[in-house]
N, CA, C and O atoms as a Maestro MAE file, in Angstrom:
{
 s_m_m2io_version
 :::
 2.0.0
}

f_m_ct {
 s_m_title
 :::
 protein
 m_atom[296] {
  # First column is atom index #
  i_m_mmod_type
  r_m_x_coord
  r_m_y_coord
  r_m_z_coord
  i_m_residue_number
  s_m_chain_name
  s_m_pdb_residue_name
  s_m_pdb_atom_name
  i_m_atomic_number
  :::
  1 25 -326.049 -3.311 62.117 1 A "UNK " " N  " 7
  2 3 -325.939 -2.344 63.180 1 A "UNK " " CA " 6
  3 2 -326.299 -0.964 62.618 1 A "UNK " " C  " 6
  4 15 -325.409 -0.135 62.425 1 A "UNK " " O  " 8
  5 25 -327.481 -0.723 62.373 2 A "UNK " " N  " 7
  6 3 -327.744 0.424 61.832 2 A "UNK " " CA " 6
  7 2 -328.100 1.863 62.714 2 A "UNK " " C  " 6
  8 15 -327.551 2.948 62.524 2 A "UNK " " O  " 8
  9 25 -329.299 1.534 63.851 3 A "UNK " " N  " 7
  10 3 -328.800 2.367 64.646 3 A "UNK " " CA " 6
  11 2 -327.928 2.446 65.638 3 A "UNK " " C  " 6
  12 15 -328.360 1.848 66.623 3 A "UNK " " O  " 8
  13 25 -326.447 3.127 65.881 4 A "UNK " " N  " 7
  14 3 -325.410 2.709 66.846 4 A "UNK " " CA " 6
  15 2 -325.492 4.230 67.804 4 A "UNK " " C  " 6
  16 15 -325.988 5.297 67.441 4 A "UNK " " O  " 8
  17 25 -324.927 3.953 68.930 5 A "UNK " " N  " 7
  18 3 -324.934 5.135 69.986 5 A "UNK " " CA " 6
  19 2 -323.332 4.566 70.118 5 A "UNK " " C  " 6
  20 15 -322.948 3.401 70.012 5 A "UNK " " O  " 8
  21 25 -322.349 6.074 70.446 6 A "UNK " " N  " 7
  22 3 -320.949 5.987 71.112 6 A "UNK " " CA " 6
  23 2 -321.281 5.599 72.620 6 A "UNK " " C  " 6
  24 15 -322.196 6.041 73.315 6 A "UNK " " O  " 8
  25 25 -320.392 4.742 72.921 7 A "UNK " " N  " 7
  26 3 -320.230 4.184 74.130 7 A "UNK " " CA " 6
  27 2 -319.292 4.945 74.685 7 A "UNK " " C  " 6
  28 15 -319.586 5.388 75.795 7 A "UNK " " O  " 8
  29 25 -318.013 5.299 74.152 8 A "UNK " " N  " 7
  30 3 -316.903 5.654 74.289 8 A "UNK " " CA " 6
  31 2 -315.959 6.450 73.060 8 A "UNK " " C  " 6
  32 15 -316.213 6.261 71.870 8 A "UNK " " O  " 8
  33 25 -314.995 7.236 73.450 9 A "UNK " " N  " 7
  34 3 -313.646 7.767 72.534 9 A "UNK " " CA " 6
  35 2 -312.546 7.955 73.249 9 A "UNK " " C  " 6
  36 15 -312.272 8.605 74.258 9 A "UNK " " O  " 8
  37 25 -311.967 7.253 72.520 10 A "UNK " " N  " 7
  38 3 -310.747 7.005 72.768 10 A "UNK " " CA " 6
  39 2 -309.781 7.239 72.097 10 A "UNK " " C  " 6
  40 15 -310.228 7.307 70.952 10 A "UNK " " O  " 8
  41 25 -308.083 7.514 72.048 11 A "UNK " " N  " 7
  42 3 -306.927 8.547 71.749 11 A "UNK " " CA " 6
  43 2 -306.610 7.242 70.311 11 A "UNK " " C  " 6
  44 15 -306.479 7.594 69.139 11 A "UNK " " O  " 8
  45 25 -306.551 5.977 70.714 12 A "UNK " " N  " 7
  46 3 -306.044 5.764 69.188 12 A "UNK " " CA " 6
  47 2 -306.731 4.222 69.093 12 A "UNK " " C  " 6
  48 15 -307.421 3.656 69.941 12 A "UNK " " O  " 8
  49 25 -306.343 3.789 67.893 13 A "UNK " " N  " 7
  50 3 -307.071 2.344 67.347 13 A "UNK " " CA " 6
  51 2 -306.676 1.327 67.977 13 A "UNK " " C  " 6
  52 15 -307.519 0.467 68.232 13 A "UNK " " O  " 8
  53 25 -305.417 1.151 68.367 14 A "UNK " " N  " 7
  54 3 -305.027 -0.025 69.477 14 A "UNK " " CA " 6
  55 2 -306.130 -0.074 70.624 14 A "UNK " " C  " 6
  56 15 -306.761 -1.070 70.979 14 A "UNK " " O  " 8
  57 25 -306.229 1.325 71.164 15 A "UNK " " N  " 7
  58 3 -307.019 1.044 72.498 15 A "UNK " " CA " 6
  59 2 -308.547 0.815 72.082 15 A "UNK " " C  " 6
  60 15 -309.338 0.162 72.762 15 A "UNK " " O  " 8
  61 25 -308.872 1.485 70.788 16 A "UNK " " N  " 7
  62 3 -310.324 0.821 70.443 16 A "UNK " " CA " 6
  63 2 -310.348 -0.722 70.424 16 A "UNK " " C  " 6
  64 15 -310.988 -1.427 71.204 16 A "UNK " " O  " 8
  65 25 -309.779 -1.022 69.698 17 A "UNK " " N  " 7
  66 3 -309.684 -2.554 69.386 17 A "UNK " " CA " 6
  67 2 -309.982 -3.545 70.667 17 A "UNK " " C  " 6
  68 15 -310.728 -4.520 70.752 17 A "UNK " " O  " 8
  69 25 -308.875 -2.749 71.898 18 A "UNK " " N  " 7
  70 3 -308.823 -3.949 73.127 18 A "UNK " " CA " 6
  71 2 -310.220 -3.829 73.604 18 A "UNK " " C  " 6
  72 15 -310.856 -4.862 73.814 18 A "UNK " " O  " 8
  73 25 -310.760 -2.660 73.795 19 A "UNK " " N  " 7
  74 3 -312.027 -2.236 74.637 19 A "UNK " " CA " 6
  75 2 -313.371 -3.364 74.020 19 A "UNK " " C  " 6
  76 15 -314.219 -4.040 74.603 19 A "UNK " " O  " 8
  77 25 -312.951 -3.085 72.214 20 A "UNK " " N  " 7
  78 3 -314.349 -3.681 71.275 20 A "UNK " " CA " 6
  79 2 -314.363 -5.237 71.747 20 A "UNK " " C  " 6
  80 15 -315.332 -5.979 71.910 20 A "UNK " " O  " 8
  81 25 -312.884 -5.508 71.925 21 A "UNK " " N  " 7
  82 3 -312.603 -7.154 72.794 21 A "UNK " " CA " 6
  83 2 -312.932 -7.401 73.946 21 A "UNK " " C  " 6
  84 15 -313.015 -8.576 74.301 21 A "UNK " " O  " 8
  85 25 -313.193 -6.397 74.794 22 A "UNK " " N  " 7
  86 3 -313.453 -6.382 76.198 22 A "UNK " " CA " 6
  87 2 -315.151 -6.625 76.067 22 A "UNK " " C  " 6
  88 15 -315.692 -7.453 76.799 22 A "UNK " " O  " 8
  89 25 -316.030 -5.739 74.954 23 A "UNK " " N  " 7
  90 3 -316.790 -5.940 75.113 23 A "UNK " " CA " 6
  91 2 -317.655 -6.920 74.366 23 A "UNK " " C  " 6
  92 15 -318.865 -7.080 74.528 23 A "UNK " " O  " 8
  93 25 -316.911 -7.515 73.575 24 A "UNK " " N  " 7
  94 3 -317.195 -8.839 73.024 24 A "UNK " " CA " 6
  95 2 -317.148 -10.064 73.937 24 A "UNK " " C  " 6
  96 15 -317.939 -11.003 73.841 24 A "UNK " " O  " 8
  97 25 -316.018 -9.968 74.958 25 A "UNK " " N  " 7
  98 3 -315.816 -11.094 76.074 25 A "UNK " " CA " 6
  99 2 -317.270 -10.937 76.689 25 A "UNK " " C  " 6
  100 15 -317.938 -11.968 76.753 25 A "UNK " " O  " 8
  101 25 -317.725 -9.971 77.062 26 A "UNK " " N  " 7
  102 3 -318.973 -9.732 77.868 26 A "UNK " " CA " 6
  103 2 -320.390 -9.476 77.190 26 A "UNK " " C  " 6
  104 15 -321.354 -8.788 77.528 26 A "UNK " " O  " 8
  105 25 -320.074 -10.504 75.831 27 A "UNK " " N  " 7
  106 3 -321.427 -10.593 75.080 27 A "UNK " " CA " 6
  107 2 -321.719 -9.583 74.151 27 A "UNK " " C  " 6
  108 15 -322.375 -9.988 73.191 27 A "UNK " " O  " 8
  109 25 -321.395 -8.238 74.146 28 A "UNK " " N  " 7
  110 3 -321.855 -7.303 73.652 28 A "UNK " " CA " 6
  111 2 -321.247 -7.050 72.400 28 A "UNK " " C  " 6
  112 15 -320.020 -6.997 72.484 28 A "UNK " " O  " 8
  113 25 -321.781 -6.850 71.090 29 A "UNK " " N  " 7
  114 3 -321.462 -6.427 69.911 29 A "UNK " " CA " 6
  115 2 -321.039 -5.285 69.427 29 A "UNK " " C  " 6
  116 15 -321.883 -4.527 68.949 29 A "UNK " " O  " 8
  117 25 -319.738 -4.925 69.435 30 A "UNK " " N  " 7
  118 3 -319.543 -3.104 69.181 30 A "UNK " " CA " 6
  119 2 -318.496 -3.038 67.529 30 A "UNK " " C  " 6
  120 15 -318.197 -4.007 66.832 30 A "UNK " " O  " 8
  121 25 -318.239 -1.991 67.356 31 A "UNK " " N  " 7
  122 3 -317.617 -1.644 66.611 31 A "UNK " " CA " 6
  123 2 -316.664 -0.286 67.007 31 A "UNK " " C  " 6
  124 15 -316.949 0.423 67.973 31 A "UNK " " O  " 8
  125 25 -315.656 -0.062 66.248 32 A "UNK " " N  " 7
  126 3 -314.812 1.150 66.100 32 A "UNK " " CA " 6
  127 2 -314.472 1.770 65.089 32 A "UNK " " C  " 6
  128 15 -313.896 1.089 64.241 32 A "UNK " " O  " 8
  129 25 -314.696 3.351 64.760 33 A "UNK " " N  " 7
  130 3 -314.029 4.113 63.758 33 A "UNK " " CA " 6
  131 2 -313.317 5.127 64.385 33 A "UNK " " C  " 6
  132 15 -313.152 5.362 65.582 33 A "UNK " " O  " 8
  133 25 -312.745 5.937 62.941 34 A "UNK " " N  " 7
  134 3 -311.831 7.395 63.473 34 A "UNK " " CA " 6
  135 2 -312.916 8.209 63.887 34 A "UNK " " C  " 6
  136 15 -313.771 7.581 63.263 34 A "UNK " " O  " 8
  137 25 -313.440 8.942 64.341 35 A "UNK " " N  " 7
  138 3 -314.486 10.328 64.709 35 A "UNK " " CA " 6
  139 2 -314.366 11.045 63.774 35 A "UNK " " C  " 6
  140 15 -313.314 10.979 63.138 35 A "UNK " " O  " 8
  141 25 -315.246 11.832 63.433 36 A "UNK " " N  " 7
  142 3 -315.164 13.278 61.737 36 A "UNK " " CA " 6
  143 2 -313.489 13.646 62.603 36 A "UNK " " C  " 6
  144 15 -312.524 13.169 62.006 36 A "UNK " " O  " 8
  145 25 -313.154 14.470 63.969 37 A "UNK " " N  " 7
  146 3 -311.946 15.090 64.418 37 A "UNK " " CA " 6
  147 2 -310.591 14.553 63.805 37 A "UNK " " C  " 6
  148 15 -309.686 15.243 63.335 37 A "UNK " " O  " 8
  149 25 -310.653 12.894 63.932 38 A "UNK " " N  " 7
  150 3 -309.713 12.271 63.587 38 A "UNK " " CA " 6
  151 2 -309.377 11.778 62.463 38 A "UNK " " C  " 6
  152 15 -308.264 11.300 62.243 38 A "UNK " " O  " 8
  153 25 -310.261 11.841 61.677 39 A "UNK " " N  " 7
  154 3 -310.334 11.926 60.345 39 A "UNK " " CA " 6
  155 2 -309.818 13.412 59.517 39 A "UNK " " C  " 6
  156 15 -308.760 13.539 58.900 39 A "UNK " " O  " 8
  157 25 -310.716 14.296 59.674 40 A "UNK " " N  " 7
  158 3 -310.045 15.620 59.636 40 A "UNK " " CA " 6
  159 2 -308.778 15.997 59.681 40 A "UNK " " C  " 6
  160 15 -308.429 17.032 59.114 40 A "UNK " " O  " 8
  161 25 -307.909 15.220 60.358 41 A "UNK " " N  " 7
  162 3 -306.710 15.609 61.160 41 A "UNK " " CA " 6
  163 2 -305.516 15.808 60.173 41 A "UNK " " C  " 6
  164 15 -304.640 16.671 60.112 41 A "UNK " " O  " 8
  165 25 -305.885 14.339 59.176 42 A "UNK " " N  " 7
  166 3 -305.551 14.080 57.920 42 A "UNK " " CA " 6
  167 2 -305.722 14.163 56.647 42 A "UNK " " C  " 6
  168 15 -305.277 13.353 55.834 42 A "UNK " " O  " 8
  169 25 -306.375 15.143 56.392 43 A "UNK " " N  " 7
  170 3 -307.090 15.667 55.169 43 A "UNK " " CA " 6
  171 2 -307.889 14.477 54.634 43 A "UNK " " C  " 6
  172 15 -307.844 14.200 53.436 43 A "UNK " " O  " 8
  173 25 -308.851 13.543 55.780 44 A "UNK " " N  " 7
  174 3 -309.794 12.974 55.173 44 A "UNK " " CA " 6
  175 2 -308.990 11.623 55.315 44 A "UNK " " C  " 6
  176 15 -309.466 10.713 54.636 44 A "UNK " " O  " 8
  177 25 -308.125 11.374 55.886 45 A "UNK " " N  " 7
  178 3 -307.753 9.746 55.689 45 A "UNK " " CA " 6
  179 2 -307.584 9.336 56.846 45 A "UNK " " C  " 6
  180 15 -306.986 9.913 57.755 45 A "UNK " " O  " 8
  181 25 -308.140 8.249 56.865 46 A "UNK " " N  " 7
  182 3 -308.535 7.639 58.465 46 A "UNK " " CA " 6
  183 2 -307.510 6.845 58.723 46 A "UNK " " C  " 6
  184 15 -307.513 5.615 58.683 46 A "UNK " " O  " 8
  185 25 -306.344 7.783 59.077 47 A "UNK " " N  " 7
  186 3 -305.226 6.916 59.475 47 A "UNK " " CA " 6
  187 2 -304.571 7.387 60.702 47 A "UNK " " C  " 6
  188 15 -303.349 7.242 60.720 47 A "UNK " " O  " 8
  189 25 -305.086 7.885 61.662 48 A "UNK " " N  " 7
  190 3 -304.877 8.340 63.071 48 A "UNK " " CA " 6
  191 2 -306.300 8.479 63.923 48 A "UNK " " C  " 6
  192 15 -307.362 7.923 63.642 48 A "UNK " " O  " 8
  193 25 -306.043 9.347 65.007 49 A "UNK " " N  " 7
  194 3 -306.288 10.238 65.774 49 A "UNK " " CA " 6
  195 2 -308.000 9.527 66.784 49 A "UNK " " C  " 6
  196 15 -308.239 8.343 66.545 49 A "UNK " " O  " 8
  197 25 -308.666 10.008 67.441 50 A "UNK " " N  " 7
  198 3 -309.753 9.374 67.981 50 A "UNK " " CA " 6
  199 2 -310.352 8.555 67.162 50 A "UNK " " C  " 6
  200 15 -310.608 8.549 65.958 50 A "UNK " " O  " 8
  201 25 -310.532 7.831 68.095 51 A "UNK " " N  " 7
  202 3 -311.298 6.580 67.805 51 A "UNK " " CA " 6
  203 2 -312.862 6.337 68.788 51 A "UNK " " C  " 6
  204 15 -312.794 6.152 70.003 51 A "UNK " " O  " 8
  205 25 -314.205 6.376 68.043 52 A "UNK " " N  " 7
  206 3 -315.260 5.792 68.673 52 A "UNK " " CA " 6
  207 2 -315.789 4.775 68.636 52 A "UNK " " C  " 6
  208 15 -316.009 4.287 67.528 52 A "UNK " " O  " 8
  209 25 -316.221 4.019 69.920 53 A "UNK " " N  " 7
  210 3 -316.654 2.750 70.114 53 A "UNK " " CA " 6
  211 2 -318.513 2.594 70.260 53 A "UNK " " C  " 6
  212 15 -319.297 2.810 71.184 53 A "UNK " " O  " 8
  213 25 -318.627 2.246 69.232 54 A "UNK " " N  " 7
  214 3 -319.795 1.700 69.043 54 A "UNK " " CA " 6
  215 2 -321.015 0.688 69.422 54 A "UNK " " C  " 6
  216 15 -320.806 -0.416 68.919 54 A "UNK " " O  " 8
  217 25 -321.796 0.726 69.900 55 A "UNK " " N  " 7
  218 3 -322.629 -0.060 70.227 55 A "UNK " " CA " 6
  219 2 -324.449 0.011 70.444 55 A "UNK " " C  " 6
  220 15 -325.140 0.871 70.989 55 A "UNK " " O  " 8
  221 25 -324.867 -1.433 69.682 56 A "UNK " " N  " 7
  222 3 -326.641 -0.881 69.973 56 A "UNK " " CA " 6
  223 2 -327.311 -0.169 70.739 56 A "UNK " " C  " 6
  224 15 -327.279 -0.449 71.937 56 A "UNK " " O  " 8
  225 25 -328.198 1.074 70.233 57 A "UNK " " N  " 7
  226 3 -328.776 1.508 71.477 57 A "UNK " " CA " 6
  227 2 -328.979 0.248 73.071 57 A "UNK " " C  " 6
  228 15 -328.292 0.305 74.091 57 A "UNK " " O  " 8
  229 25 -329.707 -0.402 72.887 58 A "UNK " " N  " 7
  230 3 -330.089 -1.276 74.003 58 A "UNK " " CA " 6
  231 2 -328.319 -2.150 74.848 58 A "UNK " " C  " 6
  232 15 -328.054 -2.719 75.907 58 A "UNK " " O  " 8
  233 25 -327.924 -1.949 74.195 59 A "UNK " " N  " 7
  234 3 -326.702 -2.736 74.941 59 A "UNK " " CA " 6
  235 2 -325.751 -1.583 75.366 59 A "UNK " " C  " 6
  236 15 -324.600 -1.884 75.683 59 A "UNK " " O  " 8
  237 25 -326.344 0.347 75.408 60 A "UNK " " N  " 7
  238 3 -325.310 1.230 75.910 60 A "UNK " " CA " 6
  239 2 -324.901 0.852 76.958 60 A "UNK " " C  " 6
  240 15 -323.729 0.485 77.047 60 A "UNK " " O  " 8
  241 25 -325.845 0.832 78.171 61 A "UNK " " N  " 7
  242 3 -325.951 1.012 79.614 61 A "UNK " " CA " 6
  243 2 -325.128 -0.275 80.145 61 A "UNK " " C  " 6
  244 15 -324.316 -0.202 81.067 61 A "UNK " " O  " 8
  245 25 -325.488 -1.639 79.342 62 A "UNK " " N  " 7
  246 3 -324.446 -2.795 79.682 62 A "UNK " " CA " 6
  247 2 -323.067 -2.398 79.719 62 A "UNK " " C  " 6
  248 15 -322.327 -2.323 80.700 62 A "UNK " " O  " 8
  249 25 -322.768 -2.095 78.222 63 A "UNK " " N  " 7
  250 3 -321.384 -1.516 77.419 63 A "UNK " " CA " 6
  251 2 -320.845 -0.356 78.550 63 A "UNK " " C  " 6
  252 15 -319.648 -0.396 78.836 63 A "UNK " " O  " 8
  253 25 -321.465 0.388 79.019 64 A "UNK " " N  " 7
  254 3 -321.178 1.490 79.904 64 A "UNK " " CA " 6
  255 2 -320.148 0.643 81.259 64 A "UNK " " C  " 6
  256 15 -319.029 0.748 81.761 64 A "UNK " " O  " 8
  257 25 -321.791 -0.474 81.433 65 A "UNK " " N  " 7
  258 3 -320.973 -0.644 82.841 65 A "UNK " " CA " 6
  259 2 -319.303 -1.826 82.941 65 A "UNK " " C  " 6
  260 15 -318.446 -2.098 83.781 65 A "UNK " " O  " 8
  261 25 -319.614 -2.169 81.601 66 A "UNK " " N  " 7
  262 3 -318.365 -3.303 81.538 66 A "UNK " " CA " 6
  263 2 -317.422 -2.517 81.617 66 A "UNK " " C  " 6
  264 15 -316.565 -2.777 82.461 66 A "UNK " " O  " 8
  265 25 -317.231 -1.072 80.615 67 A "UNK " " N  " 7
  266 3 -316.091 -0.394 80.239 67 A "UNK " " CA " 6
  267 2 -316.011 0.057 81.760 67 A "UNK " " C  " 6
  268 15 -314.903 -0.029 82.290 67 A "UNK " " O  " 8
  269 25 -317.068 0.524 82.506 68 A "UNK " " N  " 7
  270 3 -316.561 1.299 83.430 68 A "UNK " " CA " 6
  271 2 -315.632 0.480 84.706 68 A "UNK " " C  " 6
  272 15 -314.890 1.087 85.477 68 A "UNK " " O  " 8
  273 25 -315.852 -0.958 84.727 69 A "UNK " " N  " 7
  274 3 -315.610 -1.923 85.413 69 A "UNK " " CA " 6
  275 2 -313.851 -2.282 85.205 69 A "UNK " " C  " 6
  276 15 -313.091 -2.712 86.072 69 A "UNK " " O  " 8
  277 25 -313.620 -2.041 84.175 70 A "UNK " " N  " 7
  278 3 -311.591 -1.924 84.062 70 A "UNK " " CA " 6
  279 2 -311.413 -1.302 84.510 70 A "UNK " " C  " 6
  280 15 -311.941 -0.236 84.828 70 A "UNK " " O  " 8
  281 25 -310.184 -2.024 84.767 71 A "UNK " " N  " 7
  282 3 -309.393 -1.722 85.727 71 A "UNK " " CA " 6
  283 2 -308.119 -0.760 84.749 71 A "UNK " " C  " 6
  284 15 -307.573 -0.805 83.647 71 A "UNK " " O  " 8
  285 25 -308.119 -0.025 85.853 72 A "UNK " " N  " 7
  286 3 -306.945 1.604 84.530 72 A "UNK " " CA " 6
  287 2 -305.623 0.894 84.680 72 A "UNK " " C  " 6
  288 15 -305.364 -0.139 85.298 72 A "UNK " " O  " 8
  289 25 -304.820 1.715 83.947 73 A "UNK " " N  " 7
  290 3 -303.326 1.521 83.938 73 A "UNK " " CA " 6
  291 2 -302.491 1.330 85.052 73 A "UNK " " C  " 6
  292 15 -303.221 0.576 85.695 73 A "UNK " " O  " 8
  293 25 -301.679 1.444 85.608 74 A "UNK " " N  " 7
  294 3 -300.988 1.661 86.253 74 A "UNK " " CA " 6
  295 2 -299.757 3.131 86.201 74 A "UNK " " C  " 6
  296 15 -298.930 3.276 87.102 74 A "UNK " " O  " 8
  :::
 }
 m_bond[295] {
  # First column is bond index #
  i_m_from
  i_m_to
  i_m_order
  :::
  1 1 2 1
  2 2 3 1
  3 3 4 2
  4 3 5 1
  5 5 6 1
  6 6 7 1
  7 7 8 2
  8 7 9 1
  9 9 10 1
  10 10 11 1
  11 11 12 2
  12 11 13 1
  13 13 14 1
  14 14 15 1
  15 15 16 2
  16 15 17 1
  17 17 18 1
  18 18 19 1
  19 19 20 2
  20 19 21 1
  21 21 22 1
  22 22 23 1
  23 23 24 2
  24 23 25 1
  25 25 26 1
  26 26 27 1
  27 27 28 2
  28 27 29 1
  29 29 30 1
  30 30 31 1
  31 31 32 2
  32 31 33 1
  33 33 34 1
  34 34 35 1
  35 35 36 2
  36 35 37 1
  37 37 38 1
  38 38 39 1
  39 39 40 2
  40 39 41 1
  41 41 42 1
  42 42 43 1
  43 43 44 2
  44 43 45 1
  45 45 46 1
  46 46 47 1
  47 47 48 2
  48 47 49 1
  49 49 50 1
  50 50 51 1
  51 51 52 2
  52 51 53 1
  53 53 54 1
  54 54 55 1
  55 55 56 2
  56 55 57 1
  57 57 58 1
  58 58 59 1
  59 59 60 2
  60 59 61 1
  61 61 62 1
  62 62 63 1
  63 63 64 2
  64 63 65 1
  65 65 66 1
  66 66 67 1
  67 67 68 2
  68 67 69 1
  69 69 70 1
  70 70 71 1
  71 71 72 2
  72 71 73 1
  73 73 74 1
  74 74 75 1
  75 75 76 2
  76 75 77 1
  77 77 78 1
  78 78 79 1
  79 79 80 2
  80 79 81 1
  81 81 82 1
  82 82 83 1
  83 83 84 2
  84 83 85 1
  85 85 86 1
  86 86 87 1
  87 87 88 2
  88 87 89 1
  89 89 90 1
  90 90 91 1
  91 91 92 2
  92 91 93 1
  93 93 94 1
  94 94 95 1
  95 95 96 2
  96 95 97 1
  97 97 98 1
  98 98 99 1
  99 99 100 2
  100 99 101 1
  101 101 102 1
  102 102 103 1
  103 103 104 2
  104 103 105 1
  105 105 106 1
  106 106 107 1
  107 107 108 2
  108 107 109 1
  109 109 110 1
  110 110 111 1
  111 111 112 2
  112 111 113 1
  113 113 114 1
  114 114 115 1
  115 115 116 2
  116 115 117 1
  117 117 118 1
  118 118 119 1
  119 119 120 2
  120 119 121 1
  121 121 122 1
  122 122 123 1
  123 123 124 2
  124 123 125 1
  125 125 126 1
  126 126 127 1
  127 127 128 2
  128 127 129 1
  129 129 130 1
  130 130 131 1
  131 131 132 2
  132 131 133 1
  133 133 134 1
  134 134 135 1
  135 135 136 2
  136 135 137 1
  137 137 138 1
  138 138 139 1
  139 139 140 2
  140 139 141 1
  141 141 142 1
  142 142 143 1
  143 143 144 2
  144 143 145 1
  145 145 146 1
  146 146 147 1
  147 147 148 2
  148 147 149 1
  149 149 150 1
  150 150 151 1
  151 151 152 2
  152 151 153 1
  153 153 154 1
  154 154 155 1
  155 155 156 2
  156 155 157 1
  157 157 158 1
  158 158 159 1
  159 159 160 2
  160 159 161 1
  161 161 162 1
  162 162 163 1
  163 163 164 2
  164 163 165 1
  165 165 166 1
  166 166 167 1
  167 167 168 2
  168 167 169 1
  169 169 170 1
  170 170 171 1
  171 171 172 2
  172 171 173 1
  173 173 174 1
  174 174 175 1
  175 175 176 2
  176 175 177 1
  177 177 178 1
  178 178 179 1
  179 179 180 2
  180 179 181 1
  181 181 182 1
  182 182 183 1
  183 183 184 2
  184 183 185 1
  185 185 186 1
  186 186 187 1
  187 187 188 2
  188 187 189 1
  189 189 190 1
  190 190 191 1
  191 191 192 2
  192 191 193 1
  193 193 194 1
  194 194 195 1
  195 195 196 2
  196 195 197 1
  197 197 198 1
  198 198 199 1
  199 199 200 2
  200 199 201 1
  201 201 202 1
  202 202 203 1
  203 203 204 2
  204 203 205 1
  205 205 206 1
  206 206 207 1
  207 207 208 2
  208 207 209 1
  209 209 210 1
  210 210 211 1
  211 211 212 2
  212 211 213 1
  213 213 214 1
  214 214 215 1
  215 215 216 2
  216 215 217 1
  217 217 218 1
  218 218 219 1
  219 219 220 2
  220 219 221 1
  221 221 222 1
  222 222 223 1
  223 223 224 2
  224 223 225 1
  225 225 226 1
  226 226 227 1
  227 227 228 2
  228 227 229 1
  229 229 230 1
  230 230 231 1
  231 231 232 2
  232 231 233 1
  233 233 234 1
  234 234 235 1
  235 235 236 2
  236 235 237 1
  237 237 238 1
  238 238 239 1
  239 239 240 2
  240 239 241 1
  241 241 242 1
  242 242 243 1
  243 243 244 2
  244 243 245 1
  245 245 246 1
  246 246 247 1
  247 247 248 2
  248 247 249 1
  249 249 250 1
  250 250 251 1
  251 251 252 2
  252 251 253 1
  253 253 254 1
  254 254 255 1
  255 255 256 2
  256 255 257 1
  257 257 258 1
  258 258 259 1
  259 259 260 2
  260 259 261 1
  261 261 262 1
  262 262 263 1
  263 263 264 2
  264 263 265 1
  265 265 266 1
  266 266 267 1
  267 267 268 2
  268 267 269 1
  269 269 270 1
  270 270 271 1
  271 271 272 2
  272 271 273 1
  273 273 274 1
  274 274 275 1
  275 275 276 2
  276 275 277 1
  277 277 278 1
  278 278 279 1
  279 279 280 2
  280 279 281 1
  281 281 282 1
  282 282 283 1
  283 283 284 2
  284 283 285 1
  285 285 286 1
  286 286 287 1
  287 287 288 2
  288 287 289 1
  289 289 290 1
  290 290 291 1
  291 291 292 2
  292 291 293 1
  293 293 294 1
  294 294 295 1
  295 295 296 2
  :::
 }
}
């Protein structure tokens, strides 16, 4: 996955994780890290704060529409 485009950011790693699952159910290959912000936060240790979700250029617009397709919280 060398060239990747953000699909998404999100507040912490739990919710990356479910989304990268959401978009694995629907075929698509993504990944998640902390953002430089959330990294920063901690003098460099990626142990909090935003999280971005990753995915191939060509599979944004899919990835877009799956994420956009959940259903929110309650």
């Amino acid at each position: 996955m060398a060239d990747l485009e953000t699909v998404e950011v999100v507040r912490t790693e739990s919710e990356a994780q479910m989304l990268c699952a959401l978009l694995e159910s629907a075929g698509i290959t993504s990944i998640h890290r902390v953002t430089n912000q959330g990294a920063g936060a901690f003098d460099g240790l990626a142990s909090g704060g935003p999280h971005e979700i990753l995915v191939r250029p060509e599979d944004l617009a899919p990835a877009r529409e799956v994420l956009a397709s959940r259903v929110p919280p309650e």
